[in-house]
PDB file of N, CA, C and O in Angstrom:
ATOM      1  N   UNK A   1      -3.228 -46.228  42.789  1.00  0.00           N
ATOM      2  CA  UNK A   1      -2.178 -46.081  41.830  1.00  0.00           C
ATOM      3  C   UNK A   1      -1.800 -47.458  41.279  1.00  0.00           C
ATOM      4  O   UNK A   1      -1.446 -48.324  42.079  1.00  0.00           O
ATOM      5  N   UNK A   2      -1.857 -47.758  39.782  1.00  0.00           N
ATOM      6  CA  UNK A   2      -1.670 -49.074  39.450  1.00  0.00           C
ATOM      7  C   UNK A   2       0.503 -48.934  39.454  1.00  0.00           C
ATOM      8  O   UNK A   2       1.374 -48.189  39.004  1.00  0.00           O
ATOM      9  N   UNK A   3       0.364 -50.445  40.439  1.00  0.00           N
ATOM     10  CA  UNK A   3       2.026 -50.705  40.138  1.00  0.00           C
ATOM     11  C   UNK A   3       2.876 -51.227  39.000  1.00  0.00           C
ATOM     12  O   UNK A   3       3.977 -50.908  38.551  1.00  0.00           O
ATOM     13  N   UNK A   4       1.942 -52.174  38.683  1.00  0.00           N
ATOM     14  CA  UNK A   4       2.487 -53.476  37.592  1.00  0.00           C
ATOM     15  C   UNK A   4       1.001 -53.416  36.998  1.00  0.00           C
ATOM     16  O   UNK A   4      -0.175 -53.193  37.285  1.00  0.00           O
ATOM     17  N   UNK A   5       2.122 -53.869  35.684  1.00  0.00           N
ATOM     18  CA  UNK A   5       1.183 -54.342  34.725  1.00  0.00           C
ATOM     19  C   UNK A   5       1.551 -55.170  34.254  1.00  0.00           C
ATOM     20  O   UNK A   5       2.727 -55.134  33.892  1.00  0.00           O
ATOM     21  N   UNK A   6       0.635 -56.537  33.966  1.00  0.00           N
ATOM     22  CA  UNK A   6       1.629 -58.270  33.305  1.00  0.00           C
ATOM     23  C   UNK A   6       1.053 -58.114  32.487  1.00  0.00           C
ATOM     24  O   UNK A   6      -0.003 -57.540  32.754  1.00  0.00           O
ATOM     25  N   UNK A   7       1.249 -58.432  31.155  1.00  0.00           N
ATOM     26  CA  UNK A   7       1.135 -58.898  29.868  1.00  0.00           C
ATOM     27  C   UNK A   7       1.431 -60.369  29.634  1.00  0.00           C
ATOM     28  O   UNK A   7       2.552 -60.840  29.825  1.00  0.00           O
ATOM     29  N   UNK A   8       0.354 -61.103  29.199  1.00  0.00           N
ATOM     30  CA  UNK A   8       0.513 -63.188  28.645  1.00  0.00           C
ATOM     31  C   UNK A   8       0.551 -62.691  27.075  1.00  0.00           C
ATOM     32  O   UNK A   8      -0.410 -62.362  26.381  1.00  0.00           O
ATOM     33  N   UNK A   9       2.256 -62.745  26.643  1.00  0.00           N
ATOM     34  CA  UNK A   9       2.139 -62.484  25.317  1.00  0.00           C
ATOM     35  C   UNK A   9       2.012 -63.803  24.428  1.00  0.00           C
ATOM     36  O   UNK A   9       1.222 -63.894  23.488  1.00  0.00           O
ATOM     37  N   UNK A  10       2.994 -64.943  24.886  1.00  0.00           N
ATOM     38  CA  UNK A  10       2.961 -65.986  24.320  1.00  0.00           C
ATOM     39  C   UNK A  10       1.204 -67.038  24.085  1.00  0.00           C
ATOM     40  O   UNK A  10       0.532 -67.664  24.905  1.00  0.00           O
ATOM     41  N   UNK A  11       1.061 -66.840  22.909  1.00  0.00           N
ATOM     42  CA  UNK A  11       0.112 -67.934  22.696  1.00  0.00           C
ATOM     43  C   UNK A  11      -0.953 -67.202  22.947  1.00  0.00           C
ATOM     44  O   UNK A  11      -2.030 -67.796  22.893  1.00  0.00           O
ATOM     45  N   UNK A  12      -0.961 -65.913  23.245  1.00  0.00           N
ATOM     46  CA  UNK A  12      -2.126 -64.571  23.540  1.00  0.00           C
ATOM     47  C   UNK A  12      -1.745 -63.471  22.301  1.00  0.00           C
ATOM     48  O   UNK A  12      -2.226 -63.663  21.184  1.00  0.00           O
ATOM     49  N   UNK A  13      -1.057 -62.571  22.499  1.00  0.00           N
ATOM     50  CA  UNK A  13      -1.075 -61.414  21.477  1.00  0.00           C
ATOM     51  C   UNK A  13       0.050 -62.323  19.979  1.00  0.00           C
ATOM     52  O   UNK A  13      -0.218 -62.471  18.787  1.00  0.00           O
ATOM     53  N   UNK A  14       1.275 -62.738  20.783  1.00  0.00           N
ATOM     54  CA  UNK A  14       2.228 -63.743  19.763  1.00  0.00           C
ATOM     55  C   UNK A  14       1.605 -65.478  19.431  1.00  0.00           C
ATOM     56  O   UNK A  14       0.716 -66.146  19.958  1.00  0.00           O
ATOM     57  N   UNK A  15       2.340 -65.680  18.575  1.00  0.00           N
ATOM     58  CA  UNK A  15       2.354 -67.465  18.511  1.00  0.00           C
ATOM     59  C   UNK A  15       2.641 -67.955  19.115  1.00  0.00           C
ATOM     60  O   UNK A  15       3.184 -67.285  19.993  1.00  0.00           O
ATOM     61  N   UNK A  16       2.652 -69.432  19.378  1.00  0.00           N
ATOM     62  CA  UNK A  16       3.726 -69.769  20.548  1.00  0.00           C
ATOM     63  C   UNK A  16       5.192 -70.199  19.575  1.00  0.00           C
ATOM     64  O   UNK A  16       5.368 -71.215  18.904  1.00  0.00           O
ATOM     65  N   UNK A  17       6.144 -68.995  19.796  1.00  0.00           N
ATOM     66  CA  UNK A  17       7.043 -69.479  18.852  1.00  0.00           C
ATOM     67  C   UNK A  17       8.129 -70.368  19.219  1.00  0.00           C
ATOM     68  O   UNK A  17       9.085 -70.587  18.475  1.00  0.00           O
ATOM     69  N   UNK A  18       7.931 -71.030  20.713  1.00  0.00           N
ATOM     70  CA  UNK A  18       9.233 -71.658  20.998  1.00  0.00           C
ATOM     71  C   UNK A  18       8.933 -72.723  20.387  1.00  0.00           C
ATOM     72  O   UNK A  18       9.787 -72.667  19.502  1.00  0.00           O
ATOM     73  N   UNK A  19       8.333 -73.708  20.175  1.00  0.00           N
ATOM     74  CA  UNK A  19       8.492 -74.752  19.350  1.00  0.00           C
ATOM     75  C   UNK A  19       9.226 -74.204  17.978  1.00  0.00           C
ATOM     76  O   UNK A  19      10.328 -74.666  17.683  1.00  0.00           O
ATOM     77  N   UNK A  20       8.665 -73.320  17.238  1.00  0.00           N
ATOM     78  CA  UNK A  20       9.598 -73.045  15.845  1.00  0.00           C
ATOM     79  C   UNK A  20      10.925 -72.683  16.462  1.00  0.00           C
ATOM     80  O   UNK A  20      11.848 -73.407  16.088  1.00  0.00           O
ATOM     81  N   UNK A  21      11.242 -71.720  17.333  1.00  0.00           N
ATOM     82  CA  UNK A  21      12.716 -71.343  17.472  1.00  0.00           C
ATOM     83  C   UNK A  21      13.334 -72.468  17.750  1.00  0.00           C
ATOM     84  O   UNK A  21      14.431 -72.751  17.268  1.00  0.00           O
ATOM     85  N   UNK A  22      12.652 -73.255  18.597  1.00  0.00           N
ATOM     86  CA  UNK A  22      13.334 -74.709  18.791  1.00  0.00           C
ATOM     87  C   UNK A  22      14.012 -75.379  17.108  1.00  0.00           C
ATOM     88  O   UNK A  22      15.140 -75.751  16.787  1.00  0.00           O
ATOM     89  N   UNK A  23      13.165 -75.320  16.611  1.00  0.00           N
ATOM     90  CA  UNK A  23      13.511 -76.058  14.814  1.00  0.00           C
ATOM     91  C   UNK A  23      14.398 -75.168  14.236  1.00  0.00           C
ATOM     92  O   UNK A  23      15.329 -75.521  13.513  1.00  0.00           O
ATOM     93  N   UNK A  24      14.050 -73.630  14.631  1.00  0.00           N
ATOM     94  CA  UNK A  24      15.081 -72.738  13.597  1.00  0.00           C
ATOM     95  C   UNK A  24      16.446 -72.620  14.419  1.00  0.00           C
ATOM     96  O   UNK A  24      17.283 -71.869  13.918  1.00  0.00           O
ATOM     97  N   UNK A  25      16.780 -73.251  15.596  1.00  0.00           N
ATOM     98  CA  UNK A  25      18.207 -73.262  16.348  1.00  0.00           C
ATOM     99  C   UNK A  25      18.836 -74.098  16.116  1.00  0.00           C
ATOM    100  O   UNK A  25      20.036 -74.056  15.846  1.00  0.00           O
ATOM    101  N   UNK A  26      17.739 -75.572  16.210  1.00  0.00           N
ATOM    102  CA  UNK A  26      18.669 -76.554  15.731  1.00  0.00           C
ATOM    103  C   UNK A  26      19.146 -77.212  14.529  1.00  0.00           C
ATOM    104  O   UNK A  26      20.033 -78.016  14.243  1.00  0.00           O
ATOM    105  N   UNK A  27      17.950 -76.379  13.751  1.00  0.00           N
ATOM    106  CA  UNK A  27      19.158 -76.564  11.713  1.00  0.00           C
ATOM    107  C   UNK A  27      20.050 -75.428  11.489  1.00  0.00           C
ATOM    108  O   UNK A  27      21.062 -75.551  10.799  1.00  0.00           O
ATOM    109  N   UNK A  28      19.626 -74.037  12.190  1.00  0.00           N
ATOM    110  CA  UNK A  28      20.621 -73.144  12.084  1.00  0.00           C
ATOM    111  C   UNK A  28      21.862 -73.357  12.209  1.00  0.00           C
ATOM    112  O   UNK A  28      22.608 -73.168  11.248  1.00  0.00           O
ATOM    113  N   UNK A  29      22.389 -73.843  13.555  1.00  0.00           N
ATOM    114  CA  UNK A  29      23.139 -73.827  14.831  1.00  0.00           C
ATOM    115  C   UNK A  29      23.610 -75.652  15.351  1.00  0.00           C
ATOM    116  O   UNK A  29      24.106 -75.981  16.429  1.00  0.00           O
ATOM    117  N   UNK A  30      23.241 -76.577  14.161  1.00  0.00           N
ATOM    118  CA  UNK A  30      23.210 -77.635  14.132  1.00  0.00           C
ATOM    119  C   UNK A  30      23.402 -78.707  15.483  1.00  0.00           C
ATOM    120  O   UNK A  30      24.128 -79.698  15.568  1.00  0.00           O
ATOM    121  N   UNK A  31      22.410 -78.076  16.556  1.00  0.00           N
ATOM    122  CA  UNK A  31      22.485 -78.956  17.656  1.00  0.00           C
ATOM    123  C   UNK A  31      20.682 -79.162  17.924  1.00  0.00           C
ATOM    124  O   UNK A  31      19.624 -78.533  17.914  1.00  0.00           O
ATOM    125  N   UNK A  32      21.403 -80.852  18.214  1.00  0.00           N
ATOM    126  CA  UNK A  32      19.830 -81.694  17.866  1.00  0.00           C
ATOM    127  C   UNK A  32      18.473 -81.048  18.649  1.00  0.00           C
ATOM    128  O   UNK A  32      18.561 -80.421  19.705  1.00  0.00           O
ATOM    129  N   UNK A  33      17.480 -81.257  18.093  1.00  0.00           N
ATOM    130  CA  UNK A  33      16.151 -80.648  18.801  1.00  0.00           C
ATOM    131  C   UNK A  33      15.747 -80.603  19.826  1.00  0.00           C
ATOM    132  O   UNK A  33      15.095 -79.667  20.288  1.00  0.00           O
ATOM    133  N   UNK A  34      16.132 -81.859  20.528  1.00  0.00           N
ATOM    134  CA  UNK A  34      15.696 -82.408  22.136  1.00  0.00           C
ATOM    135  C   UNK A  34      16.549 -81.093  23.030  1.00  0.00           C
ATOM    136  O   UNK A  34      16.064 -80.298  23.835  1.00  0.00           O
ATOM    137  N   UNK A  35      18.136 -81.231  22.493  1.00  0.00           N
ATOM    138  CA  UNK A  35      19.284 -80.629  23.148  1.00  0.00           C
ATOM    139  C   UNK A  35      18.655 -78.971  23.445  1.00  0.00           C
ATOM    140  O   UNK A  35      18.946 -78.318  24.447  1.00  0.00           O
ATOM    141  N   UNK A  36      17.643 -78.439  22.210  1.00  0.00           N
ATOM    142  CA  UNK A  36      17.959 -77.241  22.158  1.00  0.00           C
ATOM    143  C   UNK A  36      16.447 -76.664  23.467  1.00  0.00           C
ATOM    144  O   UNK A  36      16.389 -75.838  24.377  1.00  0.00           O
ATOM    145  N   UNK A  37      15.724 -77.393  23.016  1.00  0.00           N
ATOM    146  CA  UNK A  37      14.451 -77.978  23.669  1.00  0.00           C
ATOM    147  C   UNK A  37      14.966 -77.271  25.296  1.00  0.00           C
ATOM    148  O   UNK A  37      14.824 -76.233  25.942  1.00  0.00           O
ATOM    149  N   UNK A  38      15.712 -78.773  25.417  1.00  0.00           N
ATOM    150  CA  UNK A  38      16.123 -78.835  26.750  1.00  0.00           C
ATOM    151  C   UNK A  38      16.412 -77.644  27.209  1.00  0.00           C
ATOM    152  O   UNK A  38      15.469 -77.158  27.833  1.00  0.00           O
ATOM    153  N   UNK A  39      17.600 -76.798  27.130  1.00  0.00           N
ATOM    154  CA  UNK A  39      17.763 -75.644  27.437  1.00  0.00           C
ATOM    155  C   UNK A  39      16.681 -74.640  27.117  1.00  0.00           C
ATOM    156  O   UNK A  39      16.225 -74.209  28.176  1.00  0.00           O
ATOM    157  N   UNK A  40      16.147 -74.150  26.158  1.00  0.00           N
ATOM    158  CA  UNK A  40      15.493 -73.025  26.600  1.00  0.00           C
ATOM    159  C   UNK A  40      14.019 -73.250  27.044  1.00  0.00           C
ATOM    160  O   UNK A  40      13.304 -72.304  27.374  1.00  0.00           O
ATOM    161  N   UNK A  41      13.448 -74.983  27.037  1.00  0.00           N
ATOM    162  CA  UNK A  41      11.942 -74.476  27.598  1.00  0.00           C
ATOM    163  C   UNK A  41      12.235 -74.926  29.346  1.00  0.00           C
ATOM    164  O   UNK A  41      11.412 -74.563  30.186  1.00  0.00           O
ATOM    165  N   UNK A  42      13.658 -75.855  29.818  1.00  0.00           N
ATOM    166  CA  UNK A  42      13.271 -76.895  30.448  1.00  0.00           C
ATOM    167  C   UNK A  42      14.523 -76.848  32.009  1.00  0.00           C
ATOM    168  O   UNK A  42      14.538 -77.506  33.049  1.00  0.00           O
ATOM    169  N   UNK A  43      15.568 -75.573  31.394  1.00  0.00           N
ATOM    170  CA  UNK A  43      16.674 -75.467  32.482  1.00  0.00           C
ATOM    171  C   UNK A  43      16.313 -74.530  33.609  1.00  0.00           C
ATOM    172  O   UNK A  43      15.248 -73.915  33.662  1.00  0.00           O
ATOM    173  N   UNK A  44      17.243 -74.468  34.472  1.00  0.00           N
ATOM    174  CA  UNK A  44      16.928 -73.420  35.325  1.00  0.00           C
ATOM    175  C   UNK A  44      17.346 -72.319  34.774  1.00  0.00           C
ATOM    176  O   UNK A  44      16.598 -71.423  35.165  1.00  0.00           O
ATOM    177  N   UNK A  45      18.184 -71.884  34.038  1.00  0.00           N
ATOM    178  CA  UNK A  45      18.292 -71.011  33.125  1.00  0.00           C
ATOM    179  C   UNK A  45      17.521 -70.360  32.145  1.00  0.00           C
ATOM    180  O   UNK A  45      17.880 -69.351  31.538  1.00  0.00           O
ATOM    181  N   UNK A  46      16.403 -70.984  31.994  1.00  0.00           N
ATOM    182  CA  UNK A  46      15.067 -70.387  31.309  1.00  0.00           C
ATOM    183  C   UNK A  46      14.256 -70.204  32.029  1.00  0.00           C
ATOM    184  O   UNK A  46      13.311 -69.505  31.665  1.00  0.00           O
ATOM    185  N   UNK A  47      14.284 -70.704  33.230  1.00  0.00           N
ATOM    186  CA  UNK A  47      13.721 -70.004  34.717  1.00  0.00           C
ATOM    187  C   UNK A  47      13.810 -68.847  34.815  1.00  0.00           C
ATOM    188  O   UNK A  47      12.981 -67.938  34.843  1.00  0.00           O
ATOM    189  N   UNK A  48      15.314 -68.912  34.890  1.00  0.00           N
ATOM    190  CA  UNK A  48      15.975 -66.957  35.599  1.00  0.00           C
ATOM    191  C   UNK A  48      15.873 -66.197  34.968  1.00  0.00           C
ATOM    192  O   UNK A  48      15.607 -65.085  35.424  1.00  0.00           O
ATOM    193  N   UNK A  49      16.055 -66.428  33.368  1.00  0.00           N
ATOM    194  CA  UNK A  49      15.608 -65.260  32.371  1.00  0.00           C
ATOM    195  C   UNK A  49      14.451 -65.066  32.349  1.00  0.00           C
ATOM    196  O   UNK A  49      14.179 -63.928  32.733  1.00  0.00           O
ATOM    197  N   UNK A  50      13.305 -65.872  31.970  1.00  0.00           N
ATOM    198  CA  UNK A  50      11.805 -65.178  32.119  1.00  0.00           C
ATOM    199  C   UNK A  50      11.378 -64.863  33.343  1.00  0.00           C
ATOM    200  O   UNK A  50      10.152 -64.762  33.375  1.00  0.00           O
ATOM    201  N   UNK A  51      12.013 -64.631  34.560  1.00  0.00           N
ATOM    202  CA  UNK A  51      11.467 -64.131  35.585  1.00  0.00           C
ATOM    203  C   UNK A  51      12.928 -62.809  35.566  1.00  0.00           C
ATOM    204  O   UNK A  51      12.887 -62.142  36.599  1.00  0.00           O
ATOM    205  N   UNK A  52      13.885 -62.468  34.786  1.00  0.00           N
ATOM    206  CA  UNK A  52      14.598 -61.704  35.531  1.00  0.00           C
ATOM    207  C   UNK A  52      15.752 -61.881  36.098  1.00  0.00           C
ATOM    208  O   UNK A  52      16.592 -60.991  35.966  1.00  0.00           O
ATOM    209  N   UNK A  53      15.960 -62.661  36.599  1.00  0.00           N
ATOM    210  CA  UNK A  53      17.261 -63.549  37.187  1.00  0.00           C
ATOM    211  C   UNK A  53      18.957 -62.998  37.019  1.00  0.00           C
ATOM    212  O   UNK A  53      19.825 -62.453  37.701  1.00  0.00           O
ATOM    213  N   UNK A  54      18.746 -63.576  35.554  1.00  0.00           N
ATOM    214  CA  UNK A  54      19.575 -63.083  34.578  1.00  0.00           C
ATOM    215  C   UNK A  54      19.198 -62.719  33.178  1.00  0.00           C
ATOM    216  O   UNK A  54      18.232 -63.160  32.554  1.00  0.00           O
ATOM    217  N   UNK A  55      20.325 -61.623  32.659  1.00  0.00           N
ATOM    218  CA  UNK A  55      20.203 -61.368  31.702  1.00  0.00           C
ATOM    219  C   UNK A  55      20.050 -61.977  30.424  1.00  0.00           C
ATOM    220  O   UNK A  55      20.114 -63.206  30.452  1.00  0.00           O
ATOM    221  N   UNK A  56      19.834 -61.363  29.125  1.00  0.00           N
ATOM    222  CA  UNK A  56      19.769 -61.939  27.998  1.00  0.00           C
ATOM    223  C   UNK A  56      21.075 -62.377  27.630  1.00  0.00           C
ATOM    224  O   UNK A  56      21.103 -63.393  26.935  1.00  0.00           O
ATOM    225  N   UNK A  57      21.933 -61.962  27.868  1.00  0.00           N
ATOM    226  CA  UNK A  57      23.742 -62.122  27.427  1.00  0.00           C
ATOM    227  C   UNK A  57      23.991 -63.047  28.296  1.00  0.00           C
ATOM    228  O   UNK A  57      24.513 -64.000  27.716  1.00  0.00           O
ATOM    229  N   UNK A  58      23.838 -63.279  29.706  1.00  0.00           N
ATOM    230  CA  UNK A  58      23.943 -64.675  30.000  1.00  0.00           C
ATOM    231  C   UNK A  58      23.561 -65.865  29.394  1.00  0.00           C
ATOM    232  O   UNK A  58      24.227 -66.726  28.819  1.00  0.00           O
ATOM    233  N   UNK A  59      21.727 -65.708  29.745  1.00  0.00           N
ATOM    234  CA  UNK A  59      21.221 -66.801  29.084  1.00  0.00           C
ATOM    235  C   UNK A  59      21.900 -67.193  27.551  1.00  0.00           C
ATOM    236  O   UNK A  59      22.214 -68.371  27.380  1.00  0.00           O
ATOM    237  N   UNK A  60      22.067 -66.470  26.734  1.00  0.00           N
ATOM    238  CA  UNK A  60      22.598 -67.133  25.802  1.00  0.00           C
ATOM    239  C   UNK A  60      24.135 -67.661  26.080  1.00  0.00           C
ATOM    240  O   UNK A  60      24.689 -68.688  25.689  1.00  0.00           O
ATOM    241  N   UNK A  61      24.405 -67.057  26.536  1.00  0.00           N
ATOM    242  CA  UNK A  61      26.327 -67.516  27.152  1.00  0.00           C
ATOM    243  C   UNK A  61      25.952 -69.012  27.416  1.00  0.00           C
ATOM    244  O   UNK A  61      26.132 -69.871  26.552  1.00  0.00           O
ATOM    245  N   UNK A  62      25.358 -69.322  28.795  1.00  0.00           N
ATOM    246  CA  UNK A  62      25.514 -70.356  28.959  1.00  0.00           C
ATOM    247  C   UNK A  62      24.297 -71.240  28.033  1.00  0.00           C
ATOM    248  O   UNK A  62      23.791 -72.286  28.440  1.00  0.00           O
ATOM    249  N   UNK A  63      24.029 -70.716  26.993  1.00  0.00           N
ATOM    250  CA  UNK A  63      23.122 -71.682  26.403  1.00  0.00           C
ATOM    251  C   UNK A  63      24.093 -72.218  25.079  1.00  0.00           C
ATOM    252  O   UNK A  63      23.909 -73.271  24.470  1.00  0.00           O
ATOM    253  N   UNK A  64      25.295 -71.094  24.771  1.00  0.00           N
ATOM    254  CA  UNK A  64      26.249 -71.511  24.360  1.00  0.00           C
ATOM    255  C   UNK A  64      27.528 -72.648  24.430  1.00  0.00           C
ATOM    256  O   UNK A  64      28.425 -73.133  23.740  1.00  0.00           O
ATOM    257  N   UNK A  65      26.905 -72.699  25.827  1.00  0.00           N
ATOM    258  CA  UNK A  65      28.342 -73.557  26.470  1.00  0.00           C
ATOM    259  C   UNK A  65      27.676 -74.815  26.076  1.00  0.00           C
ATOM    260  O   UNK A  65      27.976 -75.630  25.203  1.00  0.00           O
ATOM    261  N   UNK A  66      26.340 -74.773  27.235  1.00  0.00           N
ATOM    262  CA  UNK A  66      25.483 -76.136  26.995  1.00  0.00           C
ATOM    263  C   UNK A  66      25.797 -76.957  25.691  1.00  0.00           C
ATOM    264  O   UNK A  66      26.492 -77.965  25.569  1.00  0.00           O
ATOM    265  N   UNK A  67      24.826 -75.977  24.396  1.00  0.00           N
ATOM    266  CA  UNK A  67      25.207 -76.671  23.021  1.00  0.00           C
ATOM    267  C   UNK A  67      26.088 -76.970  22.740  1.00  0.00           C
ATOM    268  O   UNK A  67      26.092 -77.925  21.963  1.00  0.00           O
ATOM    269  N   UNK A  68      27.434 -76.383  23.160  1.00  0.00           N
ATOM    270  CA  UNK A  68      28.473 -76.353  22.710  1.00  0.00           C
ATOM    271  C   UNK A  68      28.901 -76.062  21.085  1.00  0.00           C
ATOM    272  O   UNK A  68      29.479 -76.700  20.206  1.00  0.00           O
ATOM    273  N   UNK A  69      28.252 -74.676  21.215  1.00  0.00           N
ATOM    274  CA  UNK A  69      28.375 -73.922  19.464  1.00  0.00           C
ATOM    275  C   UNK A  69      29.097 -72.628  19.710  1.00  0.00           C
ATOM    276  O   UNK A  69      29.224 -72.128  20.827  1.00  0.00           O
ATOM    277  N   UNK A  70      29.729 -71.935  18.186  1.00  0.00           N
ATOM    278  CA  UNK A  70      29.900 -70.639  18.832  1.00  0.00           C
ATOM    279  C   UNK A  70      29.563 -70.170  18.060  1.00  0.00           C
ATOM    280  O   UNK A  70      29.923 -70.421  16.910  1.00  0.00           O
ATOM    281  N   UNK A  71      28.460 -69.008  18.488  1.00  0.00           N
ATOM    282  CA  UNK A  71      27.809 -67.990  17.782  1.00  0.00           C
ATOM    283  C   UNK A  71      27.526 -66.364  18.657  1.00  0.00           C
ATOM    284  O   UNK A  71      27.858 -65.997  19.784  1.00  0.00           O
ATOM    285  N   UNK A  72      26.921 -65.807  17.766  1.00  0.00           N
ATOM    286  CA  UNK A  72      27.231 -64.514  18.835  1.00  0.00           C
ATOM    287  C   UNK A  72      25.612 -64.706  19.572  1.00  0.00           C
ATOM    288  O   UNK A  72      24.745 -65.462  19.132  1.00  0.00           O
ATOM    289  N   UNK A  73      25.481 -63.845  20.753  1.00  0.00           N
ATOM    290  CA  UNK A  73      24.126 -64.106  21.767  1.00  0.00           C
ATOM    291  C   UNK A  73      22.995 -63.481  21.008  1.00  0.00           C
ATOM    292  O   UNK A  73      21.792 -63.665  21.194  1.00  0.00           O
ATOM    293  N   UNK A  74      23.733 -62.506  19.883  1.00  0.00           N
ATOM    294  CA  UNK A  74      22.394 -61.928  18.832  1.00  0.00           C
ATOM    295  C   UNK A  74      21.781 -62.650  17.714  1.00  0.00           C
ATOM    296  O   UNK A  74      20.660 -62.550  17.214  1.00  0.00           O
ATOM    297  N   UNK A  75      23.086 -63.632  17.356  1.00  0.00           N
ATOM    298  CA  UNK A  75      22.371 -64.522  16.445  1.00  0.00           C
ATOM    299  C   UNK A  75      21.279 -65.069  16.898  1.00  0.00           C
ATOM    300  O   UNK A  75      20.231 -64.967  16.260  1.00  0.00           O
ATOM    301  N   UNK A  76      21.352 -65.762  18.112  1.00  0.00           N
ATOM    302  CA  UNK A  76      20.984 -66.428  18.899  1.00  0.00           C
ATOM    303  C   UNK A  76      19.359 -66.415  19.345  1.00  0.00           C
ATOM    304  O   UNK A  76      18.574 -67.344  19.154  1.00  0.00           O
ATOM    305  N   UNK A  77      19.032 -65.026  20.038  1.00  0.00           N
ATOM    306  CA  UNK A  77      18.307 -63.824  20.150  1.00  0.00           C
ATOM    307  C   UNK A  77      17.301 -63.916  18.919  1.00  0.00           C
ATOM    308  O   UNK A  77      16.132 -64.295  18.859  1.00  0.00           O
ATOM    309  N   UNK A  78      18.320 -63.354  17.812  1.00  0.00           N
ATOM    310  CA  UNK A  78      17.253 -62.819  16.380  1.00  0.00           C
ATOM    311  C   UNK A  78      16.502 -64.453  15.827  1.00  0.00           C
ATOM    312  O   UNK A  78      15.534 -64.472  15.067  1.00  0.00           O
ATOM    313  N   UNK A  79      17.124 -65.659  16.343  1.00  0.00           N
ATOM    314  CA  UNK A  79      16.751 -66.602  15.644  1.00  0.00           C
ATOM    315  C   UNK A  79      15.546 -67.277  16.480  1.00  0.00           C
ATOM    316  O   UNK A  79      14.743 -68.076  15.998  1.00  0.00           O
ATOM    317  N   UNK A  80      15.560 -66.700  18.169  1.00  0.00           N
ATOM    318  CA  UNK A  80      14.511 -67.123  18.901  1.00  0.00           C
ATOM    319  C   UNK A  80      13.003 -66.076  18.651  1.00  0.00           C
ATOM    320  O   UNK A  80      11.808 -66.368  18.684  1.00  0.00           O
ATOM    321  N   UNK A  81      13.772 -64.697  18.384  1.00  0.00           N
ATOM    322  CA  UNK A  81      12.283 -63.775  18.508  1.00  0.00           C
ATOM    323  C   UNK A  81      12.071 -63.629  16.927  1.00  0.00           C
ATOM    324  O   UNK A  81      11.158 -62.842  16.678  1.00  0.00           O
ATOM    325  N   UNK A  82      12.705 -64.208  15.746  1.00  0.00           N
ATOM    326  CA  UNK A  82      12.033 -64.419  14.501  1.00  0.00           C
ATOM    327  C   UNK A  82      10.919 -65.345  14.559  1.00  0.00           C
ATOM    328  O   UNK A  82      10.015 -65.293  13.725  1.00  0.00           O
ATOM    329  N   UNK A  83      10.944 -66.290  15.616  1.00  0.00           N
ATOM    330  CA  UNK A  83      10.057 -67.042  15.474  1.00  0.00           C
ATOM    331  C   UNK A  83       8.385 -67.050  16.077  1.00  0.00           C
ATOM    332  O   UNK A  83       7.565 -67.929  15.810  1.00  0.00           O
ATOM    333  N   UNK A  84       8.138 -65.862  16.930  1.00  0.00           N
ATOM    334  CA  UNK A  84       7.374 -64.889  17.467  1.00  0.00           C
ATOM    335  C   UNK A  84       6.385 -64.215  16.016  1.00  0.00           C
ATOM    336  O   UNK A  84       6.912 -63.496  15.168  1.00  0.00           O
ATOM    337  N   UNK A  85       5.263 -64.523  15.985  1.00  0.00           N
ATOM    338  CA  UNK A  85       4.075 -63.786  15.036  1.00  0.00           C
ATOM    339  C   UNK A  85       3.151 -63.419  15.663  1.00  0.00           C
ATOM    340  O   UNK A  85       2.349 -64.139  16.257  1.00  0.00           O
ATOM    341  N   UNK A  86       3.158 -62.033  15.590  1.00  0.00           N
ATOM    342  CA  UNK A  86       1.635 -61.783  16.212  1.00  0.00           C
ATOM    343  C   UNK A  86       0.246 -62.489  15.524  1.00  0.00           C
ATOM    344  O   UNK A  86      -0.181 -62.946  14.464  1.00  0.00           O
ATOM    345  N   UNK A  87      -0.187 -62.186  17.160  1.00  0.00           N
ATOM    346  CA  UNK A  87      -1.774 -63.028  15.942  1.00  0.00           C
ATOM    347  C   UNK A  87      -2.849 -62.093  15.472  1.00  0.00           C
ATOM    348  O   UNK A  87      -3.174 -61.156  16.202  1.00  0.00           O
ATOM    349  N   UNK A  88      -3.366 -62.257  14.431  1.00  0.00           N
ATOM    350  CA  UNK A  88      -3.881 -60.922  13.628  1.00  0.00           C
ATOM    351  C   UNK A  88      -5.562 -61.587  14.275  1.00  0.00           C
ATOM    352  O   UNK A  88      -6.604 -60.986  14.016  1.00  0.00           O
TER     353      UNK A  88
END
């Protein structure tokens, strides 16, 4: 009986879009590139979310605090997975 199934979407079926979401957060959302960098490729907080940890409404909460911006966690969200293209 198969249990799990993993899927490598990034840089396999998608682009690798965190470098762009990185660029589209920090002219969006006007906090510098390194800053935005930092948090979502490089905290423990981008740890816990891609394994599960915590939720999506966290991770952006405290990715909110970090930057110190206020926006809602969907802006946030729509501006990281706009940057996601499948590859044809």
């Amino acid at each position: 009986m198969i249990k799990t199934i993993i899927f490598d979407l990034g840089g396999v079926y998608f682009t690798e879009g965190t470098r762009r979401a990185t660029k589209a957060i920090s002219a969006e959302f006007n906090v510098p590139e390194k800053k935005v960098c930092q948090f979502i490729s490089k905290s423990k907080e981008a740890t816990d979310y891609r394994i599960g940890k915590i939720t999506a409404d966290e991770f952006w909460s405290r990715a909110k605090i970090f930057w110190n911006i206020k926006a809602k966690n969907s802006e946030l969200e729509k501006a990281w997975h706009d940057c996601y293209m499948p590859i044809k």
